[in-house]
One Martini backbone bead per residue (centre of mass of N, CA, C, O) as a GRO file, in nm:
protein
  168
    1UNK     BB    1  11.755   2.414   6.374
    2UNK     BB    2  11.682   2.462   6.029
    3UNK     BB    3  11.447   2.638   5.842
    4UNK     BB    4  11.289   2.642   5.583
    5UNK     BB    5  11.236   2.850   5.363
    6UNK     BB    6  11.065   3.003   5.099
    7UNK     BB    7  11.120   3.244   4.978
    8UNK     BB    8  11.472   3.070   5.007
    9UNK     BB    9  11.508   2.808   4.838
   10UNK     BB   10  11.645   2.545   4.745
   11UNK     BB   11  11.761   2.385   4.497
   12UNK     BB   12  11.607   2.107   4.595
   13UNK     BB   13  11.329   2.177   4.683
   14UNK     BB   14  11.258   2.277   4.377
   15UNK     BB   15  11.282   2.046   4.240
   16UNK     BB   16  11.082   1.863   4.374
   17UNK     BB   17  10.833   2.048   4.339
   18UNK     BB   18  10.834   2.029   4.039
   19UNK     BB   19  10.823   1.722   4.004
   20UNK     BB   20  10.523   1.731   4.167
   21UNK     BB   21  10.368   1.912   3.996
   22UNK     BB   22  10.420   1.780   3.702
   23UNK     BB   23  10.232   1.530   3.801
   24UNK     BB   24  10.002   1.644   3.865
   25UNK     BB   25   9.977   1.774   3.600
   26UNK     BB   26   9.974   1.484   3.413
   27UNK     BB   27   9.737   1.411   3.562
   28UNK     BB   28   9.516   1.605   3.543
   29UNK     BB   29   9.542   1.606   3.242
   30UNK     BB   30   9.493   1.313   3.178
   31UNK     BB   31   9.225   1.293   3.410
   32UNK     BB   32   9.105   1.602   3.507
   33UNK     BB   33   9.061   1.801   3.224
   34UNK     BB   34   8.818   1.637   3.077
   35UNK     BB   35   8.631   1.616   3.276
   36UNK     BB   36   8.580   1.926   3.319
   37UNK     BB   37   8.528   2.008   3.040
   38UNK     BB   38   8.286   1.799   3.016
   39UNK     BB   39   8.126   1.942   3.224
   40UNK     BB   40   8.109   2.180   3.113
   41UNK     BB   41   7.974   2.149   2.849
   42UNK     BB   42   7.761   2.012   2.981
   43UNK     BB   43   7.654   2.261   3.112
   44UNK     BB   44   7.632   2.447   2.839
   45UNK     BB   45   7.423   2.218   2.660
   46UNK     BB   46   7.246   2.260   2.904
   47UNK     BB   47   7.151   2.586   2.893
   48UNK     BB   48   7.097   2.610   2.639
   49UNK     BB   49   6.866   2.430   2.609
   50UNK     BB   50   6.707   2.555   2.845
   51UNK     BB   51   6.654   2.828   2.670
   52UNK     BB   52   6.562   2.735   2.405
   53UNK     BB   53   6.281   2.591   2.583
   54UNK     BB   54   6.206   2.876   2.686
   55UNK     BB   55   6.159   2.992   2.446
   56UNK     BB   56   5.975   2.786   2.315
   57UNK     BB   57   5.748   2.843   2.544
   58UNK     BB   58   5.725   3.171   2.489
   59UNK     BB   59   5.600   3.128   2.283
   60UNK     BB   60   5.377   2.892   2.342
   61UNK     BB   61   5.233   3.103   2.527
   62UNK     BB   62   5.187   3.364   2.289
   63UNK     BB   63   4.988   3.168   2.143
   64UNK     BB   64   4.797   3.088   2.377
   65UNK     BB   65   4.697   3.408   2.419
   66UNK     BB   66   4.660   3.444   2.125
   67UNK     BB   67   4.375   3.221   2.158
   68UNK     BB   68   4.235   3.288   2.377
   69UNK     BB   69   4.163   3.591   2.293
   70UNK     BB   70   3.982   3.458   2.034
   71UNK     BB   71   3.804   3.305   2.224
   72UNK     BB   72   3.703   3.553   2.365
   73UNK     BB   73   3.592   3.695   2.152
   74UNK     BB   74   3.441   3.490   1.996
   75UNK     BB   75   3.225   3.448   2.293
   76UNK     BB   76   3.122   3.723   2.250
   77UNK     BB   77   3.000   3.729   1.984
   78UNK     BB   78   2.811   3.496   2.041
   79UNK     BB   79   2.651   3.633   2.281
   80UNK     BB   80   2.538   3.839   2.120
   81UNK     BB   81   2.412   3.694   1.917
   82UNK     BB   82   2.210   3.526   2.088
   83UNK     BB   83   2.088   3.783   2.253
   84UNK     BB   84   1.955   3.904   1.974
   85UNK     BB   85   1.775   3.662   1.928
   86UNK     BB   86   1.649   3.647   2.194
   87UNK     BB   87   1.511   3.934   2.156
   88UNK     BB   88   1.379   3.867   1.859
   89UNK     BB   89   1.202   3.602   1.996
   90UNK     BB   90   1.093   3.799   2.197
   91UNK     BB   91   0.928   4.008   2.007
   92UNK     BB   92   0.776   3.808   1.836
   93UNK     BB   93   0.614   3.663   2.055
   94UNK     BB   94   0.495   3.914   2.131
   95UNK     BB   95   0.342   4.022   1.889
   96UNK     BB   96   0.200   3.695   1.848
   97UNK     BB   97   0.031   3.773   2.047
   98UNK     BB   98  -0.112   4.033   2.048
   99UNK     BB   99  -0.250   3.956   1.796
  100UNK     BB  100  -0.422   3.743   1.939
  101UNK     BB  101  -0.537   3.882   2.114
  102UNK     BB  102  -0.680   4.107   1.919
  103UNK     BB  103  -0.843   3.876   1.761
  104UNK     BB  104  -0.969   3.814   2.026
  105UNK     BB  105  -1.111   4.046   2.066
  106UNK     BB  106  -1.269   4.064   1.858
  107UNK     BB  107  -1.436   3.810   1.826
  108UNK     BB  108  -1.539   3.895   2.097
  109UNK     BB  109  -1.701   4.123   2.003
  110UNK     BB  110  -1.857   4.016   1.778
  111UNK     BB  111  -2.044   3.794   1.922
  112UNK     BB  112  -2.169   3.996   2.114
  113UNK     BB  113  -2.293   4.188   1.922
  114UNK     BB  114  -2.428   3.983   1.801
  115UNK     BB  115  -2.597   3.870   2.040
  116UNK     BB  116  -2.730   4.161   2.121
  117UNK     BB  117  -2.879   4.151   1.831
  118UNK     BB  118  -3.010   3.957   1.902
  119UNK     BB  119  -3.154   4.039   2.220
  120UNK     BB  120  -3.293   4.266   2.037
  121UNK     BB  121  -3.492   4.110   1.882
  122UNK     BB  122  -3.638   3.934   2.101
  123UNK     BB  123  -3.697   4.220   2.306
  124UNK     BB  124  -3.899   4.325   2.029
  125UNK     BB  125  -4.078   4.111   1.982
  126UNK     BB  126  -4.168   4.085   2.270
  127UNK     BB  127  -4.305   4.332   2.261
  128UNK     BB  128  -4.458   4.345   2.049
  129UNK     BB  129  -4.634   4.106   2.143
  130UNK     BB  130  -4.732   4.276   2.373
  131UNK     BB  131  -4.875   4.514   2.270
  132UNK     BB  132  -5.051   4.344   2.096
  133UNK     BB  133  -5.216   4.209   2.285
  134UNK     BB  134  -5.311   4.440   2.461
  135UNK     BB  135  -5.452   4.571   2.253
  136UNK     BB  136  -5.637   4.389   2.194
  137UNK     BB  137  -5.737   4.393   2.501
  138UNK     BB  138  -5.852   4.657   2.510
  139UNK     BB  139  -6.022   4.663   2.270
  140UNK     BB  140  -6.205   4.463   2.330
  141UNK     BB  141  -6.287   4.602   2.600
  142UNK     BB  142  -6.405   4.875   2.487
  143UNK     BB  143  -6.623   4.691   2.296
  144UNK     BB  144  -6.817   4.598   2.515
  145UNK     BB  145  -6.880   4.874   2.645
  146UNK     BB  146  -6.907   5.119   2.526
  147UNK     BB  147  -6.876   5.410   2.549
  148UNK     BB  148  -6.963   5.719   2.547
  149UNK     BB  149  -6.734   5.848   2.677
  150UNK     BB  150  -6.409   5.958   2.620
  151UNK     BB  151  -6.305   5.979   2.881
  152UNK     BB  152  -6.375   5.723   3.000
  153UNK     BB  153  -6.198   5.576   2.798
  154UNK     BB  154  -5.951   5.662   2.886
  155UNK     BB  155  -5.946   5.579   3.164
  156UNK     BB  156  -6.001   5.280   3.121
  157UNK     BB  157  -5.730   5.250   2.958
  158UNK     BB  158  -5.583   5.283   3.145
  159UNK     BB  159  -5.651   5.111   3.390
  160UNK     BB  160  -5.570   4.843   3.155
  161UNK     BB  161  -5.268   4.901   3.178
  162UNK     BB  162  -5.217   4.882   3.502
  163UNK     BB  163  -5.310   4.608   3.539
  164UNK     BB  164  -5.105   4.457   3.298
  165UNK     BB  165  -4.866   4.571   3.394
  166UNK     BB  166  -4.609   4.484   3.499
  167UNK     BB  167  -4.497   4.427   3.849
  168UNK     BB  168  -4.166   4.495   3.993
   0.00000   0.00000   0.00000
């Protein structure tokens, strides 16, 4: 028995091949080749739609980014704002306090001053009324006793004023 050769087909078996084939081929055309063509379709209008999704995606990714950008620009802008007015206001702060020290300090030296005028006026009068007295009384003991001799009335009257005068 001889085995039909492939490379050397006899013309029956070549006939019932291409009739084969070509059932096959009319098959797969009409019911294998929409199908295959409609999913190649559907993939290329799911990766077209893909890139388009994509592109837009990186545009609205570049616009978040750029607004993104802005929004921290201007919190850097309002924080230097912040921080300027935060210092004008504690430099205001500190100016009215110095002020307000400044005049609390001349109206009590003022007050001092004041006081200390009054207590010289006070220990000037008591003064004055303490030797307005001493002489009355030494004035009187001189007359009382009416020495002779002026050394004497001077040594009399020193040794009463060192008797009058207090001793600390």
């Amino acid at each position: 028995m001889q085995l039909p050769s492939i490379l050397s087909p006899d013309l029956g078996l070549l006939f019932w091949m291409l009739v084969a084939f070509l059932i096959v081929f009319v098959v797969l055309a009409k019911y294998g080749f929409p199908v295959i063509i409609k999913m190649v379709d559907d993939r290329k209008n799911y990766i077209d739609e893909s890139l388009k999704n994509a592109r837009e995606a990186n545009e609205k990714l570049a616009n978040i980014k750029s607004e993104c950008e802005n929004i921290l620009k201007e919190a850097h802008e309002q924080q230097a704002q912040i921080l300027k007015d935060a210092m004008a206001t504690r430099d205001n702060i500190i100016k009215d306090a110095r002020e307000k020290a400044l005049a609390e300090g001349h109206r009590l030296l003022d007050e001092a001053k004041a006081q200390i005028s009054v207590e010289k006026e006070n220990a000037l009068r008591d003064i004055r009324s303490t030797v307005a007295d001493l002489s009355v009384q030494i004035a009187e003991k001189v007359m009382r006793r009416q020495l002779e001799k002026d050394t004497e009335q001077e040594q009399y009257i020193e040794r009463l004023l060192n008797e009058l005068t207090p001793k600390n």
